[in-house]
PASEBA-1860 file (N, C-alpha, C; in nm, 3 decimals):
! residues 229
1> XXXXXXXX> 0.085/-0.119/0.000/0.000/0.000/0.000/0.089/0.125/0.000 ~ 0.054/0.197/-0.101/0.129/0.365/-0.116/0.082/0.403/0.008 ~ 0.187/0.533/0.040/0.161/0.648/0.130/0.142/0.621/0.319 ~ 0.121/0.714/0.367/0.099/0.700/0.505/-0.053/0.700/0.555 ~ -0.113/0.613/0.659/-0.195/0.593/0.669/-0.172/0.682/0.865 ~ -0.277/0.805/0.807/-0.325/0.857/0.942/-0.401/0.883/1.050 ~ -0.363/0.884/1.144/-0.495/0.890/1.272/-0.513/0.985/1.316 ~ -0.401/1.088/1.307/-0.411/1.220/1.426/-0.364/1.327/1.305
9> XXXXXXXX> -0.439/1.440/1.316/-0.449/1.584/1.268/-0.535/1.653/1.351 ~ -0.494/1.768/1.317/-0.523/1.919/1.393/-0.715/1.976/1.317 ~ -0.780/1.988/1.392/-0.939/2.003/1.302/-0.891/2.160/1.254 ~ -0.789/2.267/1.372/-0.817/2.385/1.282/-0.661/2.419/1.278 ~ -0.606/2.471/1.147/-0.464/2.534/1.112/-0.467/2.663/1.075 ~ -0.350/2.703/1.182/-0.354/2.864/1.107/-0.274/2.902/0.962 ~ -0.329/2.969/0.939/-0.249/3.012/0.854/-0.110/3.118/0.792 ~ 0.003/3.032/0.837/0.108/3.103/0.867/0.194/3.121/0.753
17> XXXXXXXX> 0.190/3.004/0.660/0.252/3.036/0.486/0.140/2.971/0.378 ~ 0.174/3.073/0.262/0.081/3.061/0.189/0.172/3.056/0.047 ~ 0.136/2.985/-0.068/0.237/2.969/-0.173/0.098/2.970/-0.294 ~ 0.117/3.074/-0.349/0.076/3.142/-0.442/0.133/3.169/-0.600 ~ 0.085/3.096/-0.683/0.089/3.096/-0.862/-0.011/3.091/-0.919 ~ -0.048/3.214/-0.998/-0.194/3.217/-1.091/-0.173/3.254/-1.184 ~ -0.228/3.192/-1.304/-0.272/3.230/-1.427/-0.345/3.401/-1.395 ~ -0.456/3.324/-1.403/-0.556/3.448/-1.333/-0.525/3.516/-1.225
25> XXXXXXXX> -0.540/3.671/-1.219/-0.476/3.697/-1.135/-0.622/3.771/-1.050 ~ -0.672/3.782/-1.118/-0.834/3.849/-1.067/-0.861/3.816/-0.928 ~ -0.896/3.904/-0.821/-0.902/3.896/-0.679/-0.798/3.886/-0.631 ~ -0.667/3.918/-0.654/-0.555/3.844/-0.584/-0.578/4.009/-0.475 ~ -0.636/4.129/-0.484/-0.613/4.233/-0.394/-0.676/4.215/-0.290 ~ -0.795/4.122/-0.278/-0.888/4.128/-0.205/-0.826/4.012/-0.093 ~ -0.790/3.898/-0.133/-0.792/3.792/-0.058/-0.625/3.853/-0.007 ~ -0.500/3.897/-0.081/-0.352/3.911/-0.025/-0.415/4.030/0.099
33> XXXXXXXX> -0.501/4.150/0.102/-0.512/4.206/0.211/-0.569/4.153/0.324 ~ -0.654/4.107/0.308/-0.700/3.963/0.366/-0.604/3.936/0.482 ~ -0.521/3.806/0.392/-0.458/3.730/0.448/-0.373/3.813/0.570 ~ -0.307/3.883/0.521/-0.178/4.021/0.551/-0.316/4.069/0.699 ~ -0.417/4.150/0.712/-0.479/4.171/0.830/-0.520/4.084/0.908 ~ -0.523/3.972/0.866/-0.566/3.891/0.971/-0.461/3.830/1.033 ~ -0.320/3.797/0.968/-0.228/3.767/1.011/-0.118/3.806/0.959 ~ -0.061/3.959/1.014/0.017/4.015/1.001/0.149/3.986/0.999
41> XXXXXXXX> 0.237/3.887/1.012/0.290/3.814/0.999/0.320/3.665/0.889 ~ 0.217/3.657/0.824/0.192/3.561/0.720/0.316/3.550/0.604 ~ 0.307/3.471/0.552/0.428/3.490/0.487/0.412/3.409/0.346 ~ 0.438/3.512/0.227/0.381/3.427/0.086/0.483/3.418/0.010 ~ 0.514/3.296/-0.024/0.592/3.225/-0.123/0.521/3.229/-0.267 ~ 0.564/3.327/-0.400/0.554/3.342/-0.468/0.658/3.317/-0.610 ~ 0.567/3.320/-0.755/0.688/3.338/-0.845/0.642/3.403/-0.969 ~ 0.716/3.417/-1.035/0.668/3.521/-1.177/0.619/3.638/-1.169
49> XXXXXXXX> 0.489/3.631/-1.228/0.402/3.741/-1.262/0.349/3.742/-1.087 ~ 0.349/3.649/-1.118/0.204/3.651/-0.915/0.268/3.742/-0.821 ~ 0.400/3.715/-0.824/0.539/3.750/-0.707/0.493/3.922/-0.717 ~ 0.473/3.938/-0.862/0.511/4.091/-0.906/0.361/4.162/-0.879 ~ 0.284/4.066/-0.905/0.097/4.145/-0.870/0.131/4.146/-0.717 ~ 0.148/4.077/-0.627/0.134/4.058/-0.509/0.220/4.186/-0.444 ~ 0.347/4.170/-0.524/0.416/4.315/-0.424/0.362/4.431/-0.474 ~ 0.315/4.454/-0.606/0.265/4.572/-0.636/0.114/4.621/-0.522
57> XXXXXXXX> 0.049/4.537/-0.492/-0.059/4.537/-0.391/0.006/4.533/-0.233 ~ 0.110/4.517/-0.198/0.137/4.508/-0.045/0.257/4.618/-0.056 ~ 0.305/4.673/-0.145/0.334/4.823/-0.208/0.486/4.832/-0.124 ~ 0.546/4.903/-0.070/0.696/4.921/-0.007/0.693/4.870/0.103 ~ 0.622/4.809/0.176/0.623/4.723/0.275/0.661/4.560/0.243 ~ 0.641/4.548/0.107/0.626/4.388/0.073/0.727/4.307/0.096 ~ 0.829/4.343/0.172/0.895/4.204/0.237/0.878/4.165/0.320 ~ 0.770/4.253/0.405/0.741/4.152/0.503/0.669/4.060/0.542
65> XXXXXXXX> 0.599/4.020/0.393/0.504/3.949/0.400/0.582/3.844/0.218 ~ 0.633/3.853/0.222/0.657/3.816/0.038/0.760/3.775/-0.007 ~ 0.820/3.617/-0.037/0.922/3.629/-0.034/0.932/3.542/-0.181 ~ 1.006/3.552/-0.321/1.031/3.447/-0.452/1.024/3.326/-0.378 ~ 0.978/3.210/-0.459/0.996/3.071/-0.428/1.173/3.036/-0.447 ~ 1.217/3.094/-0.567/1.369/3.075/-0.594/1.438/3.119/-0.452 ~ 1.399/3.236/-0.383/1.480/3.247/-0.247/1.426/3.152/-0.155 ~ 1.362/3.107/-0.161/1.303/2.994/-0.064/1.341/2.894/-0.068
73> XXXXXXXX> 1.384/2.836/-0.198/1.434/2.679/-0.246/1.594/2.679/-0.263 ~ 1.630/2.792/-0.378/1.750/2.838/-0.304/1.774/2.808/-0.512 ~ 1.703/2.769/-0.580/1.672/2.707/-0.717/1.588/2.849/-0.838 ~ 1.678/2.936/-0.896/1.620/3.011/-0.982/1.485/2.909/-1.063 ~ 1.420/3.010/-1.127/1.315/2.984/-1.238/1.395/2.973/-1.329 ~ 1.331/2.845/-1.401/1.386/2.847/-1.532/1.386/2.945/-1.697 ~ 1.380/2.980/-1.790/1.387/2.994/-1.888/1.217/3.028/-1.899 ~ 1.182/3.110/-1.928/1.018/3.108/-1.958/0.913/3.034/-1.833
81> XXXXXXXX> 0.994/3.030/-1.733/0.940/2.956/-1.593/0.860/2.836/-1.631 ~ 0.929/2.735/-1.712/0.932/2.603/-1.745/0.923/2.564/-1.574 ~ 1.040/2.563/-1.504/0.987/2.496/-1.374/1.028/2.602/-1.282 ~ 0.948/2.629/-1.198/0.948/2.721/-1.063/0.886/2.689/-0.946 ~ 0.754/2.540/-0.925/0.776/2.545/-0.805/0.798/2.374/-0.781 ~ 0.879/2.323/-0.807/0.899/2.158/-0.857/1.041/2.120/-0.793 ~ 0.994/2.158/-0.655/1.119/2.182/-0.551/1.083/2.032/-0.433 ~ 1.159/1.958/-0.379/1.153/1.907/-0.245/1.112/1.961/-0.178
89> XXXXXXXX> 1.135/2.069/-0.147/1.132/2.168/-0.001/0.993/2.200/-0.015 ~ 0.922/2.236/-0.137/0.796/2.276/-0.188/0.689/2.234/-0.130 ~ 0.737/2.072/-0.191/0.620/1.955/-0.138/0.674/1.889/-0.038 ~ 0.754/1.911/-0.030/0.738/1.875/0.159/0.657/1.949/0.239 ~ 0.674/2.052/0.217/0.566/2.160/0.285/0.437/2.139/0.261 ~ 0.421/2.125/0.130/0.276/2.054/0.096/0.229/1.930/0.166 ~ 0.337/1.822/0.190/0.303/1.703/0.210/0.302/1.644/0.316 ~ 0.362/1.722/0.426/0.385/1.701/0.549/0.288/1.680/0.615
97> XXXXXXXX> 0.293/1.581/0.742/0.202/1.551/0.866/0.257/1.569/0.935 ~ 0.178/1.660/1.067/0.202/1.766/1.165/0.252/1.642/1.262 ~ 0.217/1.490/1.270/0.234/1.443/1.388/0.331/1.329/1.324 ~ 0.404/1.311/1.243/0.467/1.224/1.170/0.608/1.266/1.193 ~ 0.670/1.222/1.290/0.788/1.258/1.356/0.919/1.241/1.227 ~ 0.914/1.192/1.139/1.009/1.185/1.017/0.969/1.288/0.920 ~ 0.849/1.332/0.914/0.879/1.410/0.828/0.864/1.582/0.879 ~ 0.841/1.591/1.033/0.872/1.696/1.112/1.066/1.673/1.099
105> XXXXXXXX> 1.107/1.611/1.100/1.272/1.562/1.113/1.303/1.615/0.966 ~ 1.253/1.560/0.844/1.280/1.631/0.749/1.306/1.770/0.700 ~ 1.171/1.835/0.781/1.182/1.989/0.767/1.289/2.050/0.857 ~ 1.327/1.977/0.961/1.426/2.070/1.029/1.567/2.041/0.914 ~ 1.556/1.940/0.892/1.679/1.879/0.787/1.708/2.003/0.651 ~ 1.605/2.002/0.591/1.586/2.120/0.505/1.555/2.259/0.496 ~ 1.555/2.298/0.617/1.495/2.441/0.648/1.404/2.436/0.606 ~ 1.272/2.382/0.548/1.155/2.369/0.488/1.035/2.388/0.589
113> XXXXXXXX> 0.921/2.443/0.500/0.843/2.478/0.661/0.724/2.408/0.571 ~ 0.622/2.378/0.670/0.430/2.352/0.620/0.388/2.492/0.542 ~ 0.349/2.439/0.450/0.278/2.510/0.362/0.106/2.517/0.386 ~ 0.054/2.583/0.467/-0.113/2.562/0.485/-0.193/2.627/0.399 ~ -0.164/2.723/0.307/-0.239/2.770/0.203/-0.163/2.770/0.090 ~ -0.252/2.724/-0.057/-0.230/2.691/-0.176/-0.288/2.799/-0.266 ~ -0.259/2.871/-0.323/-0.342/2.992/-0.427/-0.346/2.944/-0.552 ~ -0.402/2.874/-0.608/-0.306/2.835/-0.781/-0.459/2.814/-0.876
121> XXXXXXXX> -0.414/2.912/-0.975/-0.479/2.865/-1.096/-0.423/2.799/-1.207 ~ -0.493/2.739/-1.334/-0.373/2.681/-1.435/-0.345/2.796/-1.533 ~ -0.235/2.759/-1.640/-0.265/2.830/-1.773/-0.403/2.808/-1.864 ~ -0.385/2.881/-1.947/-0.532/2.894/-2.025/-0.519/2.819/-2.126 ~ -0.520/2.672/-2.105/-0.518/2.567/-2.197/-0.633/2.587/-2.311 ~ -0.763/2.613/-2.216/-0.905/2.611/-2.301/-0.907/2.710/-2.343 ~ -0.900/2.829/-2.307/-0.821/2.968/-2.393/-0.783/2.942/-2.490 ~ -0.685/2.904/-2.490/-0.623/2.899/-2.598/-0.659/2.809/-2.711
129> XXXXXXXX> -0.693/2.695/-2.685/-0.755/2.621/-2.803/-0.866/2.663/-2.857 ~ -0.943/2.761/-2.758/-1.050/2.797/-2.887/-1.013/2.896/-2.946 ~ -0.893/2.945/-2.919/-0.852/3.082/-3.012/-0.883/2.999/-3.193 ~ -0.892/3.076/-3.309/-0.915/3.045/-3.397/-0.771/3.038/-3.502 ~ -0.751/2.896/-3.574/-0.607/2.895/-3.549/-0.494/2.894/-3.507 ~ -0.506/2.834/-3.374/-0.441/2.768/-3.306/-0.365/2.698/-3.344 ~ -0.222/2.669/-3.291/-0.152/2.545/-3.363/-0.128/2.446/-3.236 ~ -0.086/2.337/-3.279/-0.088/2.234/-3.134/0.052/2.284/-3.064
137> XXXXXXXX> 0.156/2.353/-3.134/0.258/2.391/-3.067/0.218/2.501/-2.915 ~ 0.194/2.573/-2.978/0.090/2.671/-2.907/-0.009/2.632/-2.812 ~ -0.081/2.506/-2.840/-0.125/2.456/-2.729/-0.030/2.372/-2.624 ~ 0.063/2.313/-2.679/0.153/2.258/-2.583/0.182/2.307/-2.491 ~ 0.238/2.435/-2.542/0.311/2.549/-2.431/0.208/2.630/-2.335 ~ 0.048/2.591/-2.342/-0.038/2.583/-2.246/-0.065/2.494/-2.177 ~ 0.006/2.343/-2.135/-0.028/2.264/-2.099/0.080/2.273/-1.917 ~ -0.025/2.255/-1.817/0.022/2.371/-1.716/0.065/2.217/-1.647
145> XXXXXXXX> 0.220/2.198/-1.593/0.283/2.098/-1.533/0.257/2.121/-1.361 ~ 0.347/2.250/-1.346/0.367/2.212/-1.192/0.232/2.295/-1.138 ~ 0.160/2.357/-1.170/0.033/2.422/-1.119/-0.090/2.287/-1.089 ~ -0.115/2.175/-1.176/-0.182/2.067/-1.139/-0.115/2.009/-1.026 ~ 0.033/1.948/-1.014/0.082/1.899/-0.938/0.073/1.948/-0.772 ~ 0.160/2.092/-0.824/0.081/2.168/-0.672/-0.041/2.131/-0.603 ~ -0.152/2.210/-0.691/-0.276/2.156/-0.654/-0.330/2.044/-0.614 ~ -0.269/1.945/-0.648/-0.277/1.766/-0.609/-0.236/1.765/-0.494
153> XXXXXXXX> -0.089/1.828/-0.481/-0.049/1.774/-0.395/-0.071/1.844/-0.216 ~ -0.174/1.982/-0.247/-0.256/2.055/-0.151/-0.401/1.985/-0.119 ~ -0.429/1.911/-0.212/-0.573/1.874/-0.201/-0.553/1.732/-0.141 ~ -0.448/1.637/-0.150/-0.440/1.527/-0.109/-0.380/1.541/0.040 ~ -0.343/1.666/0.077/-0.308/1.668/0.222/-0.411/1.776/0.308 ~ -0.551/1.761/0.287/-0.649/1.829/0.317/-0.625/1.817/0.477 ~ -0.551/1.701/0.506/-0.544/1.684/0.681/-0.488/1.807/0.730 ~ -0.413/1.930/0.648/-0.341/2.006/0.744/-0.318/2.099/0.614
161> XXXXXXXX> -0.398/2.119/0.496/-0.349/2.210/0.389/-0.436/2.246/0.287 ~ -0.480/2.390/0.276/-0.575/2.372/0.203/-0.579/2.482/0.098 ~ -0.647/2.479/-0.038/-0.618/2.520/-0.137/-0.697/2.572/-0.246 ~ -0.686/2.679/-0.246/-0.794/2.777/-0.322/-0.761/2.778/-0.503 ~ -0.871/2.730/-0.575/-0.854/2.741/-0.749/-0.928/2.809/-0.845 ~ -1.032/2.852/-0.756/-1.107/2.969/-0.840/-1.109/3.108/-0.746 ~ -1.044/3.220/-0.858/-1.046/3.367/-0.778/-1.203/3.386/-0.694 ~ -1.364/3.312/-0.765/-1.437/3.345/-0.707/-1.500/3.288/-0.593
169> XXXXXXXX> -1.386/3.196/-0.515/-1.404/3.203/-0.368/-1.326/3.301/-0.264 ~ -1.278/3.376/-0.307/-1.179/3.391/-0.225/-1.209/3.514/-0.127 ~ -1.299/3.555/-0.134/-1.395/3.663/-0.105/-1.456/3.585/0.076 ~ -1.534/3.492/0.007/-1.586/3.419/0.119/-1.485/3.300/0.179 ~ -1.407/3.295/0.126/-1.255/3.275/0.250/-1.204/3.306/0.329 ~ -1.206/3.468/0.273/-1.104/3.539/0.360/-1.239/3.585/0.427 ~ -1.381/3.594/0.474/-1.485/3.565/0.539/-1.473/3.469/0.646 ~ -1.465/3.369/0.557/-1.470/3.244/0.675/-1.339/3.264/0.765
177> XXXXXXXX> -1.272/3.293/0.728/-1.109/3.273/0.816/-1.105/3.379/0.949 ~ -1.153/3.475/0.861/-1.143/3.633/0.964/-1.283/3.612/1.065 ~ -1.328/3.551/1.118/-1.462/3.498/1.156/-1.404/3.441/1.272 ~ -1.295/3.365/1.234/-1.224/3.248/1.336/-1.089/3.293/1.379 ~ -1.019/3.416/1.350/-0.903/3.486/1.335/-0.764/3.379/1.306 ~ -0.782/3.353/1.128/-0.736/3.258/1.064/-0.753/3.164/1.050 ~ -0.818/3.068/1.179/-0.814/2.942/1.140/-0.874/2.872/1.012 ~ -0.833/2.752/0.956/-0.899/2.654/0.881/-0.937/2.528/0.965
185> XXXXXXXX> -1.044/2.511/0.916/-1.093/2.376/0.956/-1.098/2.258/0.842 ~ -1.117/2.154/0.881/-1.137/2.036/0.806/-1.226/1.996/0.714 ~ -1.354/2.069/0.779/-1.439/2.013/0.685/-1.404/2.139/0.550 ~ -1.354/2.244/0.615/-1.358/2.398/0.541/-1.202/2.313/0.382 ~ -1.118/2.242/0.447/-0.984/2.250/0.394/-1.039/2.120/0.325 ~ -1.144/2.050/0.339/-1.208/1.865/0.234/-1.247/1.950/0.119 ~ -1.287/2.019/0.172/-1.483/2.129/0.063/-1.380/2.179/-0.069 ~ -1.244/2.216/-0.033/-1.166/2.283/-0.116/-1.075/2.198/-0.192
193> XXXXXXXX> -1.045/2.075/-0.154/-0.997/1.977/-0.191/-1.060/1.897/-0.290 ~ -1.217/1.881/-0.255/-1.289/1.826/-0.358/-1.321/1.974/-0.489 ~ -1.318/2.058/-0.468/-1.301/2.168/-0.589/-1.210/2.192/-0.681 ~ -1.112/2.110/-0.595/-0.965/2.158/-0.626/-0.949/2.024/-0.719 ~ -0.992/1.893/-0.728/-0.975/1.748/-0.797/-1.050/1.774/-0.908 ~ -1.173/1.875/-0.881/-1.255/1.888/-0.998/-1.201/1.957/-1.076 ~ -1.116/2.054/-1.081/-1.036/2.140/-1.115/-0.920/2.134/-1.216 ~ -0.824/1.961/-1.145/-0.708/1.939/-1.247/-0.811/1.867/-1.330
201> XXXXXXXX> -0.930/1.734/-1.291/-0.981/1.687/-1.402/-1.015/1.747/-1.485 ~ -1.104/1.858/-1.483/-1.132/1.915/-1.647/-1.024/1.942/-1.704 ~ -0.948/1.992/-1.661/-0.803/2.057/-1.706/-0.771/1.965/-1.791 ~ -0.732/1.839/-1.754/-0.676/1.729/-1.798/-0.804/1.672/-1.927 ~ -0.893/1.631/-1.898/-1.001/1.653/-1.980/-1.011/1.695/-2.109 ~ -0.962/1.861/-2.116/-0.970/1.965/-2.168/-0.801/1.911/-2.292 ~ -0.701/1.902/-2.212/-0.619/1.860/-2.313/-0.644/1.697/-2.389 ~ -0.679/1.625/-2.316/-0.669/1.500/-2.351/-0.756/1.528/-2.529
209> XXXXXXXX> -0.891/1.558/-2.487/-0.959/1.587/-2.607/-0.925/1.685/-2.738 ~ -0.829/1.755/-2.704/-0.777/1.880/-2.797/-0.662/1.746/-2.825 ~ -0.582/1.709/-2.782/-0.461/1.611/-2.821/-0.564/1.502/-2.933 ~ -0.652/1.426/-2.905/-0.722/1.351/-2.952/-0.733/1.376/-3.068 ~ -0.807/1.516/-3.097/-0.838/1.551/-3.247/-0.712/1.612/-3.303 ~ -0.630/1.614/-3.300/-0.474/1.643/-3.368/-0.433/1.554/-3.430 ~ -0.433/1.581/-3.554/-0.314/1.531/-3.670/-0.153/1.427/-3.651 ~ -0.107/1.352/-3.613/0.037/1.368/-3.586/0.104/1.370/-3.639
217> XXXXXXXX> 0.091/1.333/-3.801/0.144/1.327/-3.935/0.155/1.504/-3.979 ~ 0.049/1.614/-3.944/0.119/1.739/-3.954/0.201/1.788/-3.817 ~ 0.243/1.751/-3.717/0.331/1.799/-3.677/0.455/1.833/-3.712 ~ 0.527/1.743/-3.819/0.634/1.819/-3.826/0.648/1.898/-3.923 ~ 0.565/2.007/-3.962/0.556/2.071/-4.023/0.551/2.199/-3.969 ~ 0.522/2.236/-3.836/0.526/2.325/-3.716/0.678/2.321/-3.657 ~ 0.777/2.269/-3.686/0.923/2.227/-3.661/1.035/2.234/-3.727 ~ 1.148/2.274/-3.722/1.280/2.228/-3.765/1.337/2.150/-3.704
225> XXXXX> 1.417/2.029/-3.753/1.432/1.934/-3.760/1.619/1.915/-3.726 ~ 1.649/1.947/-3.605/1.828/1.918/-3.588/1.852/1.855/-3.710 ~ 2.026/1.861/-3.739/2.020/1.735/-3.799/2.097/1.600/-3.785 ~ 2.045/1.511/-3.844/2.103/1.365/-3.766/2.266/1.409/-3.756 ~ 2.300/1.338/-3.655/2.442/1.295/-3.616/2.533/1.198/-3.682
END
């Protein structure tokens, strides 16, 4: 049998780091002030564009709440941020159990901390394929790697981590939280987990069927071709 089988978790977690990547960036002002008043101290692991919406909204103050994932992991972004959050340290934080004495041992091992909030939307896979004339190259380079993974790997640790995928909850989040002065609860961190599964499936869905109806005999016609050795 995969994985760890658990008995003991916490019903409510505060929320002390939060790791944030969106496509969409819509609401990110509402829910980052949010987070930042209710727990002034909070601390968001960001990258790219998000890193740059987020400090532009928490304005000359923003280190104290805001820090790149690359300074966190210790691992620049790649090239067109091919990979930026596809770190150990990442998902450990993601993956961790609060009462699982090896992998509390891990994080001291790595400087790595629990990650209790997830912000992530995908790229605009479906966007983009209905653009008119589309090429499958073009859709490739919408096909969103570590943003599903993230999200999986926030929604499968609902015991202690929980994870927001559409901008239009986030309103009545940062509601529910400030209600309880931060906390998450369980049933609050399942509810988001099952949104969050529904979430990579279409995604996945969404390419499988665009891949389906593609040609493979014109692909290389979208290409140059190295040449043999």
């Amino acid at each position: 049998m995969a994985g760890n089988i658990v008995e003991k978790i916490d019903n409510s977690v505060k929320i002390r780091t939060v790791l944030a990547s969106v496509s969409d960036k819509s609401g990110l002002e509402g829910l980052v002030s949010g987070l930042v008043e209710i727990n002034p101290h909070v601390r968001i692991l960001s990258t790219g564009g998000t890193f740059n919406r987020i400090r532009e909204i928490l304005g000359d103050e923003w280190k104290k709440n805001l820090e790149p994932v690359s300074s966190y992991t210790g691992q620049p972004e790649t090239q067109g941020g091919l990979v930026k959050t596809l770190d150990f340290k990442i998902y450990l934080g993601l993956l961790t159990e609060t009462y699982n004495k090896a992998h509390q041992d891990d994080l001291s091992r790595t400087g790595a901390v629990p990650i209790d909030l997830v912000v992530c939307n995908l790229y605009p896979f479906q966007e983009t394929v209905s653009r008119e004339n589309v090429t499958s190259e073009e859709a490739r380079a919408n096909i969103d790697i570590g943003g599903p993974t993230m999200i999986r790997a926030a929604a499968k640790n609902y015991l202690r981590t929980a994870v927001l995928t559409e901008p239009s909850d986030y309103e009545g989040f940062i509601s529910q939280i400030r209600e309880v002065g931060g906390d998450l609860f369980l049933a609050q961190r399942f509810s988001f987990a099952q949104k969050a599964f529904a979430h990579t499936a279409a995604y996945d869905k969404a390419i499988s069927g665009y891949l389906a109806k593609c040609d493979p005999e014109k692909l290389s016609s979208l290409y140059s071709f190295a040449p043999s050795e």
